[in-house]
N, C-alpha and C positions, 0 to 999 in steps of 0.2 A: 427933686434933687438930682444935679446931675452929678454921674459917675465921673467920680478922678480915674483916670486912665495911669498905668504906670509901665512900667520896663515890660511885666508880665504882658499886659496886652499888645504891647509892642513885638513880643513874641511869639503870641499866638494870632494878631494880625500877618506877622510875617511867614506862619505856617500857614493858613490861609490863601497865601498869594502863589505861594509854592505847588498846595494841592495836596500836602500830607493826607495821607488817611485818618492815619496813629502816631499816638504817641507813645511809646511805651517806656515808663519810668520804673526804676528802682529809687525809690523816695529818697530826697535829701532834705533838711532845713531850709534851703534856698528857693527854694521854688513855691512858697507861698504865696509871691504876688501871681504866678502861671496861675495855682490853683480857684485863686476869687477869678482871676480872667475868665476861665472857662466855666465858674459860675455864673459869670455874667452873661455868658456864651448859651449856658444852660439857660438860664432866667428869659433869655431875650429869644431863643429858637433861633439865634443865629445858625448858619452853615459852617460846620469848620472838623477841625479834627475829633478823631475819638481818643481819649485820656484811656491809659490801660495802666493801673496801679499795681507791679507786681513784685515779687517781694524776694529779687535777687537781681543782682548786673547780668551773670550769663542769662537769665533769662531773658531780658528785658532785649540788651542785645541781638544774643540769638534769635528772638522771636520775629527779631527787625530783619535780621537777614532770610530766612523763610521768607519774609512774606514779599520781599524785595526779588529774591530769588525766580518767583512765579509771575508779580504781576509787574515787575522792569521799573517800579516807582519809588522813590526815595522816601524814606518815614525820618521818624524823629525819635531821638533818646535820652534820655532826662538823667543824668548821674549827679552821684554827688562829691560835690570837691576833689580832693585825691584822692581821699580813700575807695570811691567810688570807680573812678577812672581805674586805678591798679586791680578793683574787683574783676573790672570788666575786661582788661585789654587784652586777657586773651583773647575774646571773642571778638573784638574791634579786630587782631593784628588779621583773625578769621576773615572777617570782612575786605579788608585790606588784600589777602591773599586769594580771596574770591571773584575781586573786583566788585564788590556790592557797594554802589554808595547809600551813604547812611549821613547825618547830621549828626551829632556826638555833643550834648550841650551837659558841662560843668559848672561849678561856680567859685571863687574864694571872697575873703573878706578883704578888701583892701585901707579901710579906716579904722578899723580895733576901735569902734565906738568913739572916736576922736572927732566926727563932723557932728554938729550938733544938729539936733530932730531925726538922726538916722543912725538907729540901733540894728544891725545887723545878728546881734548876740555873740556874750565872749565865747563861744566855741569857734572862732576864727582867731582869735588870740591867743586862748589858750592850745588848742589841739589840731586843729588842720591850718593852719597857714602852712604853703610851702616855699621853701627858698628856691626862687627863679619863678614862680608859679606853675600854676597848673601845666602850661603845656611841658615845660621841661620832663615832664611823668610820658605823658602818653604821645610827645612828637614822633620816637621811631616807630608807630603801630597804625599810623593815620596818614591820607595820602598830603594832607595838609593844616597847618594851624595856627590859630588867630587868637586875641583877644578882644571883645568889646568893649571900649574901655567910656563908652560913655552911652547915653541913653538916645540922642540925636542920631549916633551912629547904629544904631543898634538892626533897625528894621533894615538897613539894604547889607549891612555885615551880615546878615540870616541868608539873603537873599544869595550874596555872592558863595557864602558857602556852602552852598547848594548848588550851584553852577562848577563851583570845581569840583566837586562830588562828582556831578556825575559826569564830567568830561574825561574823556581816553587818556588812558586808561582806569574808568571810577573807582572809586573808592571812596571809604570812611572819611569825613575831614569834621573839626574838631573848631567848636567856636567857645571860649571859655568867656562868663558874663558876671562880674563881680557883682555882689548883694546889692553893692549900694546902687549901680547902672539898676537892677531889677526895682527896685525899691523908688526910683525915681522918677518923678513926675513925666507924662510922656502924650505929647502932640499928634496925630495921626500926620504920616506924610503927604504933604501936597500933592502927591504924584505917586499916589499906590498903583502896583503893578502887578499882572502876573508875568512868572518866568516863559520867557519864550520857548519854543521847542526848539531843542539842538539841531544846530545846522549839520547837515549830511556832506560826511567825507567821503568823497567819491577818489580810486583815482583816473586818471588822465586815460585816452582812448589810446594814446601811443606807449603808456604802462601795460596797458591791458594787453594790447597787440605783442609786446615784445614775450608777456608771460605769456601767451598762447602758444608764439612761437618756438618757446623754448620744451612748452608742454608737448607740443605736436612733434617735436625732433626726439622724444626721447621713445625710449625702444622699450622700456621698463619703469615706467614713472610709479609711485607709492606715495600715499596721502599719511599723515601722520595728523590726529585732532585731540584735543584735550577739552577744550568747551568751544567748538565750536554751534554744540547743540545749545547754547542758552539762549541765542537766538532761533525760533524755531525759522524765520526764514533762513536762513541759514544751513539748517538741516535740508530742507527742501531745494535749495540750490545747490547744495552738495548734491546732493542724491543725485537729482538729473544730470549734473556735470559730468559724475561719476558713472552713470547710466550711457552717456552719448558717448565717450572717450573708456569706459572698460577697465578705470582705472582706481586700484583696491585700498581700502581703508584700513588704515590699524589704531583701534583706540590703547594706549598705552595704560601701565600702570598709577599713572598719573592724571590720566584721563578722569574728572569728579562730575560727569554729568554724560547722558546719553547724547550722543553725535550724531548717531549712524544706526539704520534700520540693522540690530543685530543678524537678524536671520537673512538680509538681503546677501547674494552669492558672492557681492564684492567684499563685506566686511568679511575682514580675515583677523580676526581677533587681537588678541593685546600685546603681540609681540610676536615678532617671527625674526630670528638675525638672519635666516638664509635669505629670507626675500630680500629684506637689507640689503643686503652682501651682493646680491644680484642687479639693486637698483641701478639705475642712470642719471636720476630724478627723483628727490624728495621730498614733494609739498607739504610745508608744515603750515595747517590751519590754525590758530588760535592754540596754536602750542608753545608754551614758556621754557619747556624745558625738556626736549626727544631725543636723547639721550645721553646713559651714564655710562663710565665716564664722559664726560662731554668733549674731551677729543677722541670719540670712540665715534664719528661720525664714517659711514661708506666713503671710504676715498674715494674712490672714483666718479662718486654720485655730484652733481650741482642741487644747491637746497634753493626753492622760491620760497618764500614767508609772505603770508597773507594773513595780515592781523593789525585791523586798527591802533593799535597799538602794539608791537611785538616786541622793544624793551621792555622789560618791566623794573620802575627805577627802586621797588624794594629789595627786590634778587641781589645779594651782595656777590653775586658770579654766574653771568647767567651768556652763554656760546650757543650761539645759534649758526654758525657759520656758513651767512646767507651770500647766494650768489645775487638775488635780486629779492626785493621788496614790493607788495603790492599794501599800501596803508589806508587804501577807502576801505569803508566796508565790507566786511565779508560775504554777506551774502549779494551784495552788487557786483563784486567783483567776479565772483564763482558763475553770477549770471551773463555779465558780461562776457568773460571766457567761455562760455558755453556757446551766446551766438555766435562771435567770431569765430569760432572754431567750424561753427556749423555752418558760416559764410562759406569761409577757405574750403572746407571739404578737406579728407584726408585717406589715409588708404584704407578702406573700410573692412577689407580681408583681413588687414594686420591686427585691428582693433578685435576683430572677432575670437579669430585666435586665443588675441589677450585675456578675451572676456572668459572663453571657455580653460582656459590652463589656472586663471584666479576661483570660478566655479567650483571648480574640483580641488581645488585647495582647500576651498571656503566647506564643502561635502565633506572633506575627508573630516575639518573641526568637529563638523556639525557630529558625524559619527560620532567621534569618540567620545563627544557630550551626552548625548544616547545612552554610548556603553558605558559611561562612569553612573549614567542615573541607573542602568538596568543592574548595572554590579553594587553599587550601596544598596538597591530594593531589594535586591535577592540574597545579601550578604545580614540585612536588618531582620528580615525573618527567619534567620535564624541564631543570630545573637544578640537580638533585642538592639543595638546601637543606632546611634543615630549620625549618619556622617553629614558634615557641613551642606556637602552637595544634593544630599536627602531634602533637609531643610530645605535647601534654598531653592529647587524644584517644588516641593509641594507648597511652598509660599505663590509660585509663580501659576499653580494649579488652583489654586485655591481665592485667588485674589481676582479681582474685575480687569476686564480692559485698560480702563482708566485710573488705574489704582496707583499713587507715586510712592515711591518709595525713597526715604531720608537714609544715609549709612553713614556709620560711627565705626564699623567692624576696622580692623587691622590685616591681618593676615588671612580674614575672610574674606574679604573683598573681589577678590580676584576672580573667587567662586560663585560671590554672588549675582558679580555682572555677567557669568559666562550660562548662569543656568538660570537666571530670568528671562533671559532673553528679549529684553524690551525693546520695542520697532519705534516708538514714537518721542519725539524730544517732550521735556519737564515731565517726564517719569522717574526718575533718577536723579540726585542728589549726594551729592559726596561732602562731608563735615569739612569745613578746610582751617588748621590753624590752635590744634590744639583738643584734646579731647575733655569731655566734658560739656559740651555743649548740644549735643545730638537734639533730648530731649524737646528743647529749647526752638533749635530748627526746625525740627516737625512739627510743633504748635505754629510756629509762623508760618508755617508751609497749609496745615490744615484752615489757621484763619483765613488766609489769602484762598483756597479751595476747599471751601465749606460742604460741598455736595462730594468730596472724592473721598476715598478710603485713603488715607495718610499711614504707610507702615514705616516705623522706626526700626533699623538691625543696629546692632551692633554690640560687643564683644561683655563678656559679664567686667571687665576692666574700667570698659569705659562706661558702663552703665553706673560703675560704684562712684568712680570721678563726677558722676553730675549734678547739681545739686537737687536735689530729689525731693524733697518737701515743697521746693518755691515753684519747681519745674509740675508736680502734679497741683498744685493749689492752682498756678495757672489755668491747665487744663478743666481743672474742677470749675473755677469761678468764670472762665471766659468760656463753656460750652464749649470746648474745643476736645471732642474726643479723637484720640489716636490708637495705632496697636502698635504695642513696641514688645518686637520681638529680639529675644537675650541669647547670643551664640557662646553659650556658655562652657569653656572648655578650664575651669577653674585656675589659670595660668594666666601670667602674659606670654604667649605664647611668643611675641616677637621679641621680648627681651632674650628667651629662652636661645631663642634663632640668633637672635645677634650676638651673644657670648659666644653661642657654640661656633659662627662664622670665627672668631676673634683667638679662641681657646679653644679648639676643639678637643686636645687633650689636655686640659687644663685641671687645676685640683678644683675651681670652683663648677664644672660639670660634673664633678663626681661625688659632688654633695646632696643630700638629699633632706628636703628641698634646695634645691641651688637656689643661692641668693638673689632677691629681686625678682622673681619667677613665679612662684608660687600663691596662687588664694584659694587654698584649701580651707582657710579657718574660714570663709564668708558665708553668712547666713541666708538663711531662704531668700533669693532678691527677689520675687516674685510678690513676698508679705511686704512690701514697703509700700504698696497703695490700700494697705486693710483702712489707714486712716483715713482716707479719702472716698472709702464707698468703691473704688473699681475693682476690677475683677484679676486675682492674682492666680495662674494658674504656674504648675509644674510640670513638667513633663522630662520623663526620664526611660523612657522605652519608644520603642519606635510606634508599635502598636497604637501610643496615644497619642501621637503627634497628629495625625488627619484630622481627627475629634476636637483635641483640644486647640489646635489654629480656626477648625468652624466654630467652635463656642465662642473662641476670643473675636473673633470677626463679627459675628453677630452682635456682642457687646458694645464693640463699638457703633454697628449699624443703628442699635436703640439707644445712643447718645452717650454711654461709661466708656472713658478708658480701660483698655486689659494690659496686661502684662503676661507674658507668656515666657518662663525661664526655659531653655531648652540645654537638658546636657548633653555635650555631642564627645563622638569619638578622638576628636583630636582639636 
């Protein structure tokens, strides 16, 4: 007998040609013909994707971007109808703010059981039809989107939406696939393909020359990066550019991934205005948005922007107020600048100088990071507390080389980039787009690096926002053990911040609890994987934190997730 092929294998043919790995669904009605396809797929030992059945949108989502995050490849994601879509987009609009492309596939009923031999079922009549369809829901969260509206079309509208995915600047984009298109008889194409590899943006050698030029006339030049560490050549081309020219890096607040060897002499931390202040030149690498207010730019300073894409067309306000542009690749271009520079020659005294006055900037940091960790150690035995920067040093003591780390934290962050200390790009991970999804990112982060230590921070707030049943059943049934550790200071601490910037003497600061502020009544979050078999610990003195991060560490080494709640001083 042979198999009827229908819309479903038309889609996972079309995943296939792409190179998906996974697919990661939150289950919908619609996708029954997908599920016989990769039965067939099973049955026959075809090659294709792996089906991951999980049992929430943010996870599904989030899992995609993890795993997108580390290995640079585009996955798939299975939602359902609208309601599925509205579950998910926070973590799409994440993606979208990340630049991660992702495939985003929907469905509606477009006949209400009206063509005859093709029952969709009346829950398209009765309860999710939407007016305008599907995309009208999730167009502002996605870099683009489409409809399939018939079966013939269906395999190269996969194809295309995948190509704008991942072109500059990527992103999420969104192909919605009516029951009836799935459900419909389907031809393989005469001319299956796979996607080609993206053509390389280079730019021009008389681009390149002018931004050397302008690099090499400045007296006081400062690098500004935000991801330009997700490419790791990138990082490597920085470094040495940075290394031949003595000229010093600042990862901002905004910065969501490691850029820059923390500890090297040129990185000068996350913010300095007097250097600002002092600039002449201000290279902003793969940076969206260097700073607030955004006409709060060094006047005197000229800005080059080096970023394959350096609009970013979701930013509904985004000043970069460039003097010049370099739009090939960043790490081509970083390398480019570097030979020519080192064709030209330049005055090598002057660099040295420079090198040595940012050195001893960069020392002075380093100090006082020292003396914040030697003043919490000596302050903790003797009133048992636990400060943020305790934490986030003995994580940084305690954990491997290669150990990455996913953050969810809010007003911990700041802390925890300055006292890990991480030297190496895709160690580091910043949540982008909405909180509640942490969990979800570090499962995709640990599928995609299966052999690493994957540690999860972030805030007891956002750890309650996330969906915590579907996020550890994941972890349980896909083998995917994590340590997710909880900066628990029982507060939103940044709401608390932002009233009091607003009202500082205001009557709702002098309430107790001030409204919007307070989770004092929250229970153990540590017992919320008793159901799942891992290991939930507490820790509430200092004394037990060493102990209890090596138990939790080890749990995960022998394949359980831990949970580790840590209550801290502030």
């Amino acid at each position: 007998m042979v198999d009827q092929l229908d819309g479903g294998e038309a889609l996972l043919d079309s995943w296939r040609s792409i190179g998906i790995d996974y697919v990661f669904c939150a289950s919908g009605s619609e996708w029954a013909s997908v599920w016989e396809a990769l039965a067939r797929q099973k049955r026959d030992a075809t090659p294709g994707p792996v089906y991951m059945d999980l049992w929430h949108e943010t996870v599904a989502v989030g899992m995609a971007i993890g795993y997108t995050l580390v290995t640079r490849r585009i996955q798939a994601v299975l939602l359902h109808a609208g309601a599925g879509l509205l579950q998910g987009s926070m973590a799409i609009n994440g993606a979208l703010l990340a630049c991660v492309p992702m495939l985003v596939f929907s469905s509606e009923g477009v006949t209400f059981g009206e063509r005859p031999g093709v029952d969709p079922g009346s829950q398209w009549y009765r309860n999710l039809s939407v007016v305008g369809g599907t995309r009208s829901l999730i167009a502002p969260t996605v870099k683009w989107s489409h409809e399939a509206a018939s079966v013939e079309t269906l395999y190269e509208s996969v194809l295309r939406t995948a190509e704008i995915a991942q072109h500059a600047p990527a992103g999420p984009a969104y192909l919605g696939i009516p029951v009836e298109t799935l459900l419909a008889p389907w031809q393989p194409p005469r001319h299956r393909r796979s996607l080609p590899p993206q053509g390389r943006k280079i730019s021009p050698q008389e681009e390149i020359a002018a931004a050397t030029a302008m690099i090499l006339e400045a007296d006081n030049p400062i690098i500004i990066t935000e991801t330009a560490g997700r490419d790791p050549r990138a990082t490597h081309a920085l470094t040495t550019f940075c290394d031949l020219l003595a000229i010093p890096v600042i990862e901002p607040l905004s910065s969501v991934c490691g850029n820059f060897p923390r500890r090297h002499p040129l990185h000068l931390g996350g913010g300095n205005p007097q250097l600002l202040a002092q600039s002449d030149l201000v290279i902003l690498i793969n940076t969206r948005s260097p700073w607030y207010p955004p006409s709060s730019k060094p006047v005197q300073a000229q800005t080059l922007v080096l970023d394959e894409a350096p609009q970013r067309p979701y930013m509904a306000y985004q000043v970069l107020h460039a003097d010049r542009y370099l739009e090939g690749e960043v790490a081509h271009s970083l390398a480019a600048i570097t030979a020519h520079a080192a064709d030209l020659g330049f005055d090598k005294s002057a660099i040295e100088s420079r090198r040595a006055r940012h050195a001893a900037t960069h020392a002075t940091l380093a100090q006082k990071i020292t003396e914040t960790e030697m003043r919490v150690r000596e302050s903790s035995l003797t009133d048992g507390l636990i400060d943020p920067a305790l934490l986030a040093a003995s994580l940084r003591e305690l954990t491997t080389q290669d150990s990455i780390f996913v953050d969810e934290t809010i007003t911990h962050s700041q802390v925890l980039q300055q006292h890990l200390q991480l030297d190496a790009p895709g160690r580091y991970y910043y949540v982008q787009g909405g909180l509640g999804q942490g969990i979800a990112v570090a499962l995709g982060v640990k599928l995609a690096a299966r052999d690493k230590l994957v540690v999860l921070t972030l805030g007891d707030g956002s750890f309650i926002y996330n969906p915590l049943v579907a996020s550890f059943a994941a972890s349980r049934d896909q083998s995917l053990p994590i340590l997710v550790v909880i900066f628990n200071n029982r507060k939103y601490l940044s709401m608390k911040q932002n009233l009091l910037r607003s009202y500082p003497g205001g009557l709702a600061a002098q309430l107790d609890p001030m409204p919007g502020v307070s989770l004092d009544t929250q229970p153990e979050l540590s017992a919320f994987v008793a159901p799942f078999g891992m290991l939930g610990l507490s820790v509430t003195r200092s004394d037990q934190l060493a102990s209890a991060l090596q138990r939790a560490i080890e749990s995960v080494a022998a394949g359980t997730t831990a949970v580790i709640n840590v209550m801290l001083s502030r």
